[in-house]
DRENBA-139666 format. One record per atom (N, C-alpha, C): atom name; residue number from 0; x, y, z. Coordinates in steps of 0.02 Angstrom, whole numbers, padded with zeros to 5 digits. Layout:
% DRENBA-139666
<tidren atome="CA" num="NUM" xx="X" yy="Y" zz="Z"/>
...
//
This chain:
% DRENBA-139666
<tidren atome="N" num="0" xx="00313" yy="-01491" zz="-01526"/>
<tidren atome="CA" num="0" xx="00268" yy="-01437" zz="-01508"/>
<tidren atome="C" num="0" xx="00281" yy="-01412" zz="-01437"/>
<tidren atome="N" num="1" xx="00307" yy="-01454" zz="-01390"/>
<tidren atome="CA" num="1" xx="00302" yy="-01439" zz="-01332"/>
<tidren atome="C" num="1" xx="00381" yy="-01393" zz="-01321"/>
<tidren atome="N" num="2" xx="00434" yy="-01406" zz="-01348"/>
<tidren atome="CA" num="2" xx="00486" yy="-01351" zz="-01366"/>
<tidren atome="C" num="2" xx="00472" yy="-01293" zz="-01401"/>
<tidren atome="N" num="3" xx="00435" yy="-01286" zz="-01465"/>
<tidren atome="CA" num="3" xx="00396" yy="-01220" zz="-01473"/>
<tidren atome="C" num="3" xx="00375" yy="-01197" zz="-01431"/>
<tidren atome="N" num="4" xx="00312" yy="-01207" zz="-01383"/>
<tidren atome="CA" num="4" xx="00291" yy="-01177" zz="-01322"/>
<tidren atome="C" num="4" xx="00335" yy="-01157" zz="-01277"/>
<tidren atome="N" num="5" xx="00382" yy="-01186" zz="-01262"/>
<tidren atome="CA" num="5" xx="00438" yy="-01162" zz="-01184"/>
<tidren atome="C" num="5" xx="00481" yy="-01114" zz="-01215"/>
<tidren atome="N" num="6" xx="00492" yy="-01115" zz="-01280"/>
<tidren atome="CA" num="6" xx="00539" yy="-01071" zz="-01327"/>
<tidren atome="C" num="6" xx="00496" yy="-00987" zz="-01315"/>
<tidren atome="N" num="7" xx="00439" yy="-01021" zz="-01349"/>
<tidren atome="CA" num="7" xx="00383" yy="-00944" zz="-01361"/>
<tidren atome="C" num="7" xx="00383" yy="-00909" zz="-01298"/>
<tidren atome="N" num="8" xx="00370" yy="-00961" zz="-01225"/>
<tidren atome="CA" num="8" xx="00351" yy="-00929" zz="-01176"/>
<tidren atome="C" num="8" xx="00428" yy="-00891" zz="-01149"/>
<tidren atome="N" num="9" xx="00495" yy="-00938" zz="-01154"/>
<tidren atome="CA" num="9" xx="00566" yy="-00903" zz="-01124"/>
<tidren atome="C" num="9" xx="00567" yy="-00844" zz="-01172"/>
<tidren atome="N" num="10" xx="00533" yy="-00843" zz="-01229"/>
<tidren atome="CA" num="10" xx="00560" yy="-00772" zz="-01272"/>
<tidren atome="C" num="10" xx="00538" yy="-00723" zz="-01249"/>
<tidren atome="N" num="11" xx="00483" yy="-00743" zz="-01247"/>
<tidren atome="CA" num="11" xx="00428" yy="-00674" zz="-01197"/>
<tidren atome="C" num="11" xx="00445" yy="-00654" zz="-01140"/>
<tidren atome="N" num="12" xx="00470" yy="-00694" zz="-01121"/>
<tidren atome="CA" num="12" xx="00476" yy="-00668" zz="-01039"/>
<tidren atome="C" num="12" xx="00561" yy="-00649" zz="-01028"/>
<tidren atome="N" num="13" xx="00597" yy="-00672" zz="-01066"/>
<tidren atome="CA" num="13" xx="00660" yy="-00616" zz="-01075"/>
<tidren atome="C" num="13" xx="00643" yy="-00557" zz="-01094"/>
<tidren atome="N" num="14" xx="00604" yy="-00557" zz="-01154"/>
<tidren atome="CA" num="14" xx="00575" yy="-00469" zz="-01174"/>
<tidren atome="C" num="14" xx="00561" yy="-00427" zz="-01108"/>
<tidren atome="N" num="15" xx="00513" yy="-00465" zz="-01085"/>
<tidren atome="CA" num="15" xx="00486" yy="-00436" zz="-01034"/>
<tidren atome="C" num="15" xx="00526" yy="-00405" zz="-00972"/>
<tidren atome="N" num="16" xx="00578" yy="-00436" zz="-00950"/>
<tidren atome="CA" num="16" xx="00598" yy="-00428" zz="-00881"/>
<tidren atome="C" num="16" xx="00661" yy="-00399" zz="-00901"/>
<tidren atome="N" num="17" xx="00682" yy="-00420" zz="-00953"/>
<tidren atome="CA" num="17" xx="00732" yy="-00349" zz="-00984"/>
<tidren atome="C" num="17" xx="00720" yy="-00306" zz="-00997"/>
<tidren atome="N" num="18" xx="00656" yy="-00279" zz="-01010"/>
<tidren atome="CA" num="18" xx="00637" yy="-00208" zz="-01016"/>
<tidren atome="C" num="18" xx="00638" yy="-00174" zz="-00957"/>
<tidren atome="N" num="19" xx="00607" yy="-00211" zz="-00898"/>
<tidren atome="CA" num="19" xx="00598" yy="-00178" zz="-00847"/>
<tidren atome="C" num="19" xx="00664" yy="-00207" zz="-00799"/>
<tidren atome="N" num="20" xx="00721" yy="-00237" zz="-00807"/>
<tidren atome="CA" num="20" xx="00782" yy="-00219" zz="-00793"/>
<tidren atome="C" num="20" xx="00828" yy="-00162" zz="-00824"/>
<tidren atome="N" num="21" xx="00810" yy="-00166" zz="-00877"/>
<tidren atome="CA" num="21" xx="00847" yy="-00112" zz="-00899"/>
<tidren atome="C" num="21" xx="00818" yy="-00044" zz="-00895"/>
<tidren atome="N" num="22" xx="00766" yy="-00031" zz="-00891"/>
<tidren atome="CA" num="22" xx="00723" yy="00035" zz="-00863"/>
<tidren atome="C" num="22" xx="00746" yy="00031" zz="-00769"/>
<tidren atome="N" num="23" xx="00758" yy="-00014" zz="-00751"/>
<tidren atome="CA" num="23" xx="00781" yy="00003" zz="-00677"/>
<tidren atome="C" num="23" xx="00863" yy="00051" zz="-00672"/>
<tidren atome="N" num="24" xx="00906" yy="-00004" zz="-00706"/>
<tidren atome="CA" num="24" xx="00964" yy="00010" zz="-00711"/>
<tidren atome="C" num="24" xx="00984" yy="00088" zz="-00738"/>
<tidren atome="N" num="25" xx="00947" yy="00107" zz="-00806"/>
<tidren atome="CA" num="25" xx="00971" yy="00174" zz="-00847"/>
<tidren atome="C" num="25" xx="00918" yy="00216" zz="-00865"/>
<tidren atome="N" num="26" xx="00868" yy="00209" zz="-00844"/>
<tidren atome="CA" num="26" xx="00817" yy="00256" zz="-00872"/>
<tidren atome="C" num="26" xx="00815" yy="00322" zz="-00803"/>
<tidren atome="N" num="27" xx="00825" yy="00348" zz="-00824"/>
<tidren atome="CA" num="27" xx="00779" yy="00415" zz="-00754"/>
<tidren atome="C" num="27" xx="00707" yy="00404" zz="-00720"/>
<tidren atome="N" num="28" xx="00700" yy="00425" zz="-00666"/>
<tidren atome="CA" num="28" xx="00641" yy="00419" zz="-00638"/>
<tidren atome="C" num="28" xx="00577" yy="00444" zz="-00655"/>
<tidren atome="N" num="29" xx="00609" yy="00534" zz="-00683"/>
<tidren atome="CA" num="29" xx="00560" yy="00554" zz="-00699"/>
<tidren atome="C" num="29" xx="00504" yy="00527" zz="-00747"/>
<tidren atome="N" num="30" xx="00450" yy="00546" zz="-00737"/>
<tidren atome="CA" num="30" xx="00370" yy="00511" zz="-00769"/>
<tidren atome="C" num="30" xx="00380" yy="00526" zz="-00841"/>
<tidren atome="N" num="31" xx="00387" yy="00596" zz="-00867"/>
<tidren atome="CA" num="31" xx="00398" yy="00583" zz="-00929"/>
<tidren atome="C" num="31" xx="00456" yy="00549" zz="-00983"/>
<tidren atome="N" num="32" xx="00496" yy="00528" zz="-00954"/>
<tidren atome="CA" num="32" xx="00574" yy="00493" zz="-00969"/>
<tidren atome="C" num="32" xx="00529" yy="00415" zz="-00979"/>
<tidren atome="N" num="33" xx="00508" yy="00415" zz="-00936"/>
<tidren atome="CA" num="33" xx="00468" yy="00339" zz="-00909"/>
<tidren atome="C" num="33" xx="00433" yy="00299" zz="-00943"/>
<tidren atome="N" num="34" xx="00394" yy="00369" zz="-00955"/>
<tidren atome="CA" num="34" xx="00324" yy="00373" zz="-01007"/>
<tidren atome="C" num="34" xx="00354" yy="00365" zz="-01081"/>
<tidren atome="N" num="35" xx="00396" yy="00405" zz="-01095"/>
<tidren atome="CA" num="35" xx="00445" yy="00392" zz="-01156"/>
<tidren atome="C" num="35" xx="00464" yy="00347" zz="-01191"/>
<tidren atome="N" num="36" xx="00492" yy="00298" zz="-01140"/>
<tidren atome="CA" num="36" xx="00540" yy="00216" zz="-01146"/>
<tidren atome="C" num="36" xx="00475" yy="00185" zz="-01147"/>
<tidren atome="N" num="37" xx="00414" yy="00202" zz="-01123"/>
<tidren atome="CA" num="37" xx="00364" yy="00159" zz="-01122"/>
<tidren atome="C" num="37" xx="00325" yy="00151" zz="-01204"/>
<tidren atome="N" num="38" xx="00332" yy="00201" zz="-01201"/>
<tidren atome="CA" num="38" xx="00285" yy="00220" zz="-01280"/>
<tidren atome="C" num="38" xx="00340" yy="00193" zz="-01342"/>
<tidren atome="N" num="39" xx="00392" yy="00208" zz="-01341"/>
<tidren atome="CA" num="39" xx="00471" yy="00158" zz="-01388"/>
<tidren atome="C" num="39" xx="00452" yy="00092" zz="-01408"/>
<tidren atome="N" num="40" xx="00417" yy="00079" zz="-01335"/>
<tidren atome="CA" num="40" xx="00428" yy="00000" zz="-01327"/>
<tidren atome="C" num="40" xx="00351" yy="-00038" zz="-01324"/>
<tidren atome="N" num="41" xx="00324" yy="-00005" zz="-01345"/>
<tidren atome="CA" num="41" xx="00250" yy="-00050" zz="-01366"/>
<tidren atome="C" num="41" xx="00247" yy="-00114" zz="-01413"/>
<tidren atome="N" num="42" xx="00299" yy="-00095" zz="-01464"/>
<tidren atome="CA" num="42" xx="00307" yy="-00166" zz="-01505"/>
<tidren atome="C" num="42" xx="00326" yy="-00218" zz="-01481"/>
<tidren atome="N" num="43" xx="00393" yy="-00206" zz="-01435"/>
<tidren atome="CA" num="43" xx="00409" yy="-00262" zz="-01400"/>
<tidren atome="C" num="43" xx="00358" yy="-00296" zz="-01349"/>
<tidren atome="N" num="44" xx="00324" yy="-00251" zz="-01298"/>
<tidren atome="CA" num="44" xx="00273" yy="-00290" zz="-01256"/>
<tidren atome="C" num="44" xx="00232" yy="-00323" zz="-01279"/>
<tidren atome="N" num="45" xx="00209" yy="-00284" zz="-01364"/>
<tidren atome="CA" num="45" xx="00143" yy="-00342" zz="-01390"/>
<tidren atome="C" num="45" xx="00189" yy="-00411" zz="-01415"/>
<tidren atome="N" num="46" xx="00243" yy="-00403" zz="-01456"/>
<tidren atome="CA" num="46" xx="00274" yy="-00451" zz="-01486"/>
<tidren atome="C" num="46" xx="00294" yy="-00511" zz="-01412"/>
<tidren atome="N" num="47" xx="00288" yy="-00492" zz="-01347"/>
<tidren atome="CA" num="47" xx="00322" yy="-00527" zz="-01293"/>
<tidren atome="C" num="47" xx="00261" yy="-00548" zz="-01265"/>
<tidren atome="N" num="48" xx="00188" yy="-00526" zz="-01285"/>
<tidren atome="CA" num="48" xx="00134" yy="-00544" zz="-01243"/>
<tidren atome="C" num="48" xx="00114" yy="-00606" zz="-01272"/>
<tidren atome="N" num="49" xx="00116" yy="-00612" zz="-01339"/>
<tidren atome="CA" num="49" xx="00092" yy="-00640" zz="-01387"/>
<tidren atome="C" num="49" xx="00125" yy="-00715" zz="-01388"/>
<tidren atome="N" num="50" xx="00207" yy="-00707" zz="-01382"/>
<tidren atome="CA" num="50" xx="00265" yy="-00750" zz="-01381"/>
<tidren atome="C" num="50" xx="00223" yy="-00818" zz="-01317"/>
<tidren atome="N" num="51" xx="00193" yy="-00761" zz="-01254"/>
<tidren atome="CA" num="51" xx="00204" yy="-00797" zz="-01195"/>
<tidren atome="C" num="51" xx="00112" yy="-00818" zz="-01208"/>
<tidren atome="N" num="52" xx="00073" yy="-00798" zz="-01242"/>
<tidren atome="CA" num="52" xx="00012" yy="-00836" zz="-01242"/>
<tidren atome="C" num="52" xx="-00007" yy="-00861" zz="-01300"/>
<tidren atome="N" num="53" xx="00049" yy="-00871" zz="-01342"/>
<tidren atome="CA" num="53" xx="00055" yy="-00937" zz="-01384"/>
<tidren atome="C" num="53" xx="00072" yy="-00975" zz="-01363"/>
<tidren atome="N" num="54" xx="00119" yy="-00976" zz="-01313"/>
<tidren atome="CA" num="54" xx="00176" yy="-01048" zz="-01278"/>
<tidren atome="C" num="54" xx="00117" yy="-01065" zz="-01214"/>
<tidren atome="N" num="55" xx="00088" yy="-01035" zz="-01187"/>
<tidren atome="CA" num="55" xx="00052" yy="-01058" zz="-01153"/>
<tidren atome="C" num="55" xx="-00016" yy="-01104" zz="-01173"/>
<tidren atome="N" num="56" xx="-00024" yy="-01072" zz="-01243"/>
<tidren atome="CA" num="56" xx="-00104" yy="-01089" zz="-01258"/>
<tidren atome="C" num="56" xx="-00063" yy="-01167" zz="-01286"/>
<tidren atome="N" num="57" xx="-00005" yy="-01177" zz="-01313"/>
<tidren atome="CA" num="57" xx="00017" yy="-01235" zz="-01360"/>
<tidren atome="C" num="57" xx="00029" yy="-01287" zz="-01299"/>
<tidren atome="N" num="58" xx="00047" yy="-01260" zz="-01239"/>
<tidren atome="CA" num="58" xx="00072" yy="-01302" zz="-01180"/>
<tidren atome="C" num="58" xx="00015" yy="-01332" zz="-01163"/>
<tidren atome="N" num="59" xx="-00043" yy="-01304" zz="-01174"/>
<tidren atome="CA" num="59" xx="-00117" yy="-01333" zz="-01143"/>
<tidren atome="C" num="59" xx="-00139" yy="-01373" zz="-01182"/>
<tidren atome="N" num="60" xx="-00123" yy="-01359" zz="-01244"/>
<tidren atome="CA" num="60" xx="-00154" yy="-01417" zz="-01295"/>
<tidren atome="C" num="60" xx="-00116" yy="-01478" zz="-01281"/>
<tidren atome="N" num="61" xx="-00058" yy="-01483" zz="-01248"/>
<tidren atome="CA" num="61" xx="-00005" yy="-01525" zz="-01257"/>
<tidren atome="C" num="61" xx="-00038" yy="-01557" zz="-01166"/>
<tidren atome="N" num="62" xx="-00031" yy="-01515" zz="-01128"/>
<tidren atome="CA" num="62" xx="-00027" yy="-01561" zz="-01094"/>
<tidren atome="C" num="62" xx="-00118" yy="-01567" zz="-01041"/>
<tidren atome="N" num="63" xx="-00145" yy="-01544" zz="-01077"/>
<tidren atome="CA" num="63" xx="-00204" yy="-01504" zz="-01058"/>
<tidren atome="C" num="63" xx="-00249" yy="-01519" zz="-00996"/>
<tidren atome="N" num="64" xx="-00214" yy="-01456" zz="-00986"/>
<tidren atome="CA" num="64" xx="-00200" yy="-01439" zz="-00917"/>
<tidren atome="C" num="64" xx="-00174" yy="-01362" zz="-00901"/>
<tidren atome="N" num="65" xx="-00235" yy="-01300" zz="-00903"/>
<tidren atome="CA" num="65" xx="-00219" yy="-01218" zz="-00929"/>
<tidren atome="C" num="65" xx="-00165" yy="-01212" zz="-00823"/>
<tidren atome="N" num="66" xx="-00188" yy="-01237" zz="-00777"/>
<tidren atome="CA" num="66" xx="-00157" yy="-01228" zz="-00721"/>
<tidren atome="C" num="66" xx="-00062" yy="-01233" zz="-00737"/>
<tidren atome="N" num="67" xx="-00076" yy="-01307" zz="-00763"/>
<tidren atome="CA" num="67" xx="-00001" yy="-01322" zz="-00738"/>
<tidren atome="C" num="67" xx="00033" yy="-01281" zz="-00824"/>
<tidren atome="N" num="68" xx="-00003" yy="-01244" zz="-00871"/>
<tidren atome="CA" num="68" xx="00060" yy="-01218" zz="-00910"/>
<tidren atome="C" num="68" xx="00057" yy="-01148" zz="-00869"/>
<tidren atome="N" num="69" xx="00006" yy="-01107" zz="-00838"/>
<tidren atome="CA" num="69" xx="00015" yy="-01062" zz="-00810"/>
<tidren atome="C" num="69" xx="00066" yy="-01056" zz="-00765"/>
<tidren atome="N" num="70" xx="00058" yy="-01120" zz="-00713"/>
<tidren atome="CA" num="70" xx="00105" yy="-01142" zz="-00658"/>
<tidren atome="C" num="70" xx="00199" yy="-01133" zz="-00713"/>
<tidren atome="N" num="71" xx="00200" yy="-01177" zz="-00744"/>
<tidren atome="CA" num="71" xx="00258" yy="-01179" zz="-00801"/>
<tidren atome="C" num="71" xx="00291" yy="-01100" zz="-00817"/>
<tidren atome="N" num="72" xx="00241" yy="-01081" zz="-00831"/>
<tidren atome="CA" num="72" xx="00283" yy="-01000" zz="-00868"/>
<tidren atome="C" num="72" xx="00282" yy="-00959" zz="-00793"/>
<tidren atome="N" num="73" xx="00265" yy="-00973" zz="-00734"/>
<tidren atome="CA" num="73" xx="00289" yy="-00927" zz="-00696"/>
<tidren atome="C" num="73" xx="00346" yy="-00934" zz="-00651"/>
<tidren atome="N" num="74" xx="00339" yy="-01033" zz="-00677"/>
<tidren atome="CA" num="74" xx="00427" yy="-01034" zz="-00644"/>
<tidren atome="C" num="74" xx="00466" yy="-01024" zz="-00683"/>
<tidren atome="N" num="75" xx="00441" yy="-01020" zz="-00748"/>
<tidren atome="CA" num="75" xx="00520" yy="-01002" zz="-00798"/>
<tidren atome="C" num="75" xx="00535" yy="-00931" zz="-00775"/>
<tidren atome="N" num="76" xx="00482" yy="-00887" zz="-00775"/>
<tidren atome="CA" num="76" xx="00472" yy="-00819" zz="-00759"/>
<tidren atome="C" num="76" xx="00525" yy="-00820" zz="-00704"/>
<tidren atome="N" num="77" xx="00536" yy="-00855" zz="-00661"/>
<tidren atome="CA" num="77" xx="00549" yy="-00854" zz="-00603"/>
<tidren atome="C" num="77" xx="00654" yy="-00884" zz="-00597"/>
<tidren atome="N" num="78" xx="00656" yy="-00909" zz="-00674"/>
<tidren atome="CA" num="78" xx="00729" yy="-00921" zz="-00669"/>
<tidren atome="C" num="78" xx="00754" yy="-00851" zz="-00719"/>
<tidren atome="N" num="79" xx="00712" yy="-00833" zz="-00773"/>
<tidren atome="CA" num="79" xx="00721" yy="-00796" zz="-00816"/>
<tidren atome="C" num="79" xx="00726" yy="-00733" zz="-00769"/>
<tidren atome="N" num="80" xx="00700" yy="-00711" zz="-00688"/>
<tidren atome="CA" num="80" xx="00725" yy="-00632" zz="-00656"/>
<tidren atome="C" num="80" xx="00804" yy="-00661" zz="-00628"/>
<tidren atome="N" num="81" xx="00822" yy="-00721" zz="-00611"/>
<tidren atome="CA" num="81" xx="00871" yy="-00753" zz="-00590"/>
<tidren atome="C" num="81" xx="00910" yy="-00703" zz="-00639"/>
<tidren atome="N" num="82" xx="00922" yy="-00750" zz="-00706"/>
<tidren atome="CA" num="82" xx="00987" yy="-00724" zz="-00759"/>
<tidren atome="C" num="82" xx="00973" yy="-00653" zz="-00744"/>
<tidren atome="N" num="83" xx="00914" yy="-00623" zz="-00763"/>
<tidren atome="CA" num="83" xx="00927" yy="-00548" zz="-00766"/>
<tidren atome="C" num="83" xx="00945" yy="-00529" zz="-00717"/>
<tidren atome="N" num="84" xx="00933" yy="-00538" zz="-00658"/>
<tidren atome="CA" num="84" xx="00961" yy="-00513" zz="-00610"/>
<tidren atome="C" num="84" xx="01023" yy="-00508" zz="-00607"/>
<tidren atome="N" num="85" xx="01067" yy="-00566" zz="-00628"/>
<tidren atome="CA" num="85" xx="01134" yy="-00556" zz="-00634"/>
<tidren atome="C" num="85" xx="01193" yy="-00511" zz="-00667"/>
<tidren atome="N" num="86" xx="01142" yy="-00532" zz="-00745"/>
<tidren atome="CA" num="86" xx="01166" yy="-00479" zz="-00808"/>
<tidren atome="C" num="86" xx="01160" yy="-00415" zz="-00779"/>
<tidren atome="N" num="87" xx="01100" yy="-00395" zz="-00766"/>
<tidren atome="CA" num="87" xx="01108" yy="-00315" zz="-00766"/>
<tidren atome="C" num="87" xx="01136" yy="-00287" zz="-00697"/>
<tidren atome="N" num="88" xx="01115" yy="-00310" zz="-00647"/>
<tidren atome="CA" num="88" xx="01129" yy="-00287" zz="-00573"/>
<tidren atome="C" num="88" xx="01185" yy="-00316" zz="-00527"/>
<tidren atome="N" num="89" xx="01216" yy="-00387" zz="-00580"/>
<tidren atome="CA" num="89" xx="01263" yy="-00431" zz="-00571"/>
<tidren atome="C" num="89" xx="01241" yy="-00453" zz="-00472"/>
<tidren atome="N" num="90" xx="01170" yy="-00454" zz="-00470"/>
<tidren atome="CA" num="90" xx="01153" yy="-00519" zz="-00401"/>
<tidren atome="C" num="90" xx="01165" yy="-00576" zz="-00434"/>
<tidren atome="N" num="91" xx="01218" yy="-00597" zz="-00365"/>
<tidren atome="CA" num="91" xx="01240" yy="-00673" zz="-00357"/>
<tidren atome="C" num="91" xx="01171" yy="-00711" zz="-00316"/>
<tidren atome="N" num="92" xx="01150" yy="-00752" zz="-00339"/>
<tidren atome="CA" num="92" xx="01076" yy="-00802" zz="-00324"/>
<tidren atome="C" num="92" xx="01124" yy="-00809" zz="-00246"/>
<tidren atome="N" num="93" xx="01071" yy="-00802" zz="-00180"/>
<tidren atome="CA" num="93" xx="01105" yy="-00851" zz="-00134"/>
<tidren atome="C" num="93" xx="01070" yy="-00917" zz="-00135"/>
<tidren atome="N" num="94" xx="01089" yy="-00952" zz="-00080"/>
<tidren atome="CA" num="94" xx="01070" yy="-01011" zz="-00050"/>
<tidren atome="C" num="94" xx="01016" yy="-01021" zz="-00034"/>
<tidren atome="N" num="95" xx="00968" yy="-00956" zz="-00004"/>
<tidren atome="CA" num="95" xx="00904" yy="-00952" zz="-00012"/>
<tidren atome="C" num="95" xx="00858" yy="-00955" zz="-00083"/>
<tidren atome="N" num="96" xx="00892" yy="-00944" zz="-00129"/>
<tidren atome="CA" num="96" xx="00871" yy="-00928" zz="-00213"/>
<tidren atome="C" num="96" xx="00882" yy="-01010" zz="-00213"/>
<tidren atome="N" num="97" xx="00904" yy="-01027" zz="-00203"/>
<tidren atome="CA" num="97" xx="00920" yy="-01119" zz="-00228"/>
<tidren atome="C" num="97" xx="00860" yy="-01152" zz="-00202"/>
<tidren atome="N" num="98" xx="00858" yy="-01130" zz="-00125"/>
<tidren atome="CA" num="98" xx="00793" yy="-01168" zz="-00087"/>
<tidren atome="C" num="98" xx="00741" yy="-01150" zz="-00124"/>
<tidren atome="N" num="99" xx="00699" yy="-01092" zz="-00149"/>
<tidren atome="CA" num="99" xx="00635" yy="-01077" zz="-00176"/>
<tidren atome="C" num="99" xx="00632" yy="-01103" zz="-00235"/>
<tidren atome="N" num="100" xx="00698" yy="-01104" zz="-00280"/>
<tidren atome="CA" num="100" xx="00689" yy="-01148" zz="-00332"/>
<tidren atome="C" num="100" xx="00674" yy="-01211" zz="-00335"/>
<tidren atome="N" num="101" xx="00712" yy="-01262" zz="-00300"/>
<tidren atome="CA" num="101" xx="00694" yy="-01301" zz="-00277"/>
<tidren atome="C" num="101" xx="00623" yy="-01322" zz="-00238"/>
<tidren atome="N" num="102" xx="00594" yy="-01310" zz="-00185"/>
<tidren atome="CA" num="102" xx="00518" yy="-01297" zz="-00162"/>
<tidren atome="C" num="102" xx="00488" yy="-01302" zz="-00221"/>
<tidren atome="N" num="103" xx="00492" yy="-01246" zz="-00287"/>
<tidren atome="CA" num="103" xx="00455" yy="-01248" zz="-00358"/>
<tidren atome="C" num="103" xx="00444" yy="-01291" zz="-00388"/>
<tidren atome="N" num="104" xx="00502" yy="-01342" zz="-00408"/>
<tidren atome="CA" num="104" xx="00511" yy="-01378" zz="-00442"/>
<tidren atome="C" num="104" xx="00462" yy="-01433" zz="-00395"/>
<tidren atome="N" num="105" xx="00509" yy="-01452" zz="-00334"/>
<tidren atome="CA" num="105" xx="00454" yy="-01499" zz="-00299"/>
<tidren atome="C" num="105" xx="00382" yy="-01509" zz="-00313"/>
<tidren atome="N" num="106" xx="00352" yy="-01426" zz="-00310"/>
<tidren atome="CA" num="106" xx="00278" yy="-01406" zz="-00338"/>
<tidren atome="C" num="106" xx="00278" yy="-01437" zz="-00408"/>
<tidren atome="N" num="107" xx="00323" yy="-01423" zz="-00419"/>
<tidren atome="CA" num="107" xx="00271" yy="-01435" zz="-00528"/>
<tidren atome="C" num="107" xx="00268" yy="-01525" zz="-00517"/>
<tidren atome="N" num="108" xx="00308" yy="-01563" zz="-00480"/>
<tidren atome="CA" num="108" xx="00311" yy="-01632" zz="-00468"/>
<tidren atome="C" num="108" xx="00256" yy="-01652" zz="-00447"/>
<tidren atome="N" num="109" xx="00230" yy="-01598" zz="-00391"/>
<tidren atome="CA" num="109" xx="00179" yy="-01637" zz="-00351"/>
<tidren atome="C" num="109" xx="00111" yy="-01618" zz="-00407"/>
<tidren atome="N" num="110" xx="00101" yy="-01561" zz="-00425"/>
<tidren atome="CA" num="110" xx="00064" yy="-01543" zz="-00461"/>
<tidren atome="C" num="110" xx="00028" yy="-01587" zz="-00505"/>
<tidren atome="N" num="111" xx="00082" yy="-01619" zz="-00555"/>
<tidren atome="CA" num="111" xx="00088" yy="-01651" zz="-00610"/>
<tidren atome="C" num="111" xx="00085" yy="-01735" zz="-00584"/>
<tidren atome="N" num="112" xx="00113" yy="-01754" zz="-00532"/>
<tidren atome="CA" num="112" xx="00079" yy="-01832" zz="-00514"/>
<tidren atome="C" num="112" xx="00024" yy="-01837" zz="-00517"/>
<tidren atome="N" num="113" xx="00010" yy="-01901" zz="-00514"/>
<tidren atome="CA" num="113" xx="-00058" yy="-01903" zz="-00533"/>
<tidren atome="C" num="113" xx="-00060" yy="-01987" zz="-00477"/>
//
């Protein structure tokens, strides 16, 4: 169950941050272009909202505890702009990107001791 949840929540949040990478990269600025790609893509945001508050709600049953799955999906959130960042805009993570990840992780440790 607890791989269902991290699955549900990484699905969602690829949806998510690929939409709005790829609306950075190729979409036009203008509002109605904007507005356009926005309205296309309503299926995907509900299908990606849903993904990420099933994996969250299953993470709480699991480890119950609604903080630390919240805490959970915003560091995945947080490796998942990593890849995209790369794919679409091809940023190389620096050395500073290693440190905050790290710091994170430290957090979910300290979080989660008991």
């Amino acid at each position: 169950m607890i791989l269902l949840s991290l699955f549900l929540m990484l699905g969602g949040l690829l949806i998510i941050n690929t939409i709005y990478a790829y609306q950075t990269k190729h979409i036009d600025s203008n509002f109605f272009h904007t507005l356009w790609y926005y309205i296309k893509l309503i299926p995907f945001f509900l299908s990606a909202s849903m993904m990420i508050g099933y994996g969250v709600k299953y993470l709480t049953k699991i480890v119950d505890n609604l903080t630390f799955s919240l805490i959970v999906s915003k560091g995945m959130e947080i490796l998942v702009c990593v890849v995209i960042g790369y794919i679409f805009l091809k940023e190389i993570p620096t050395w500073r990107t290693g440190i905050g990840i790290t710091i994170i992780l430290f957090g979910f440790w300290i979080l989660k001791g008991k």
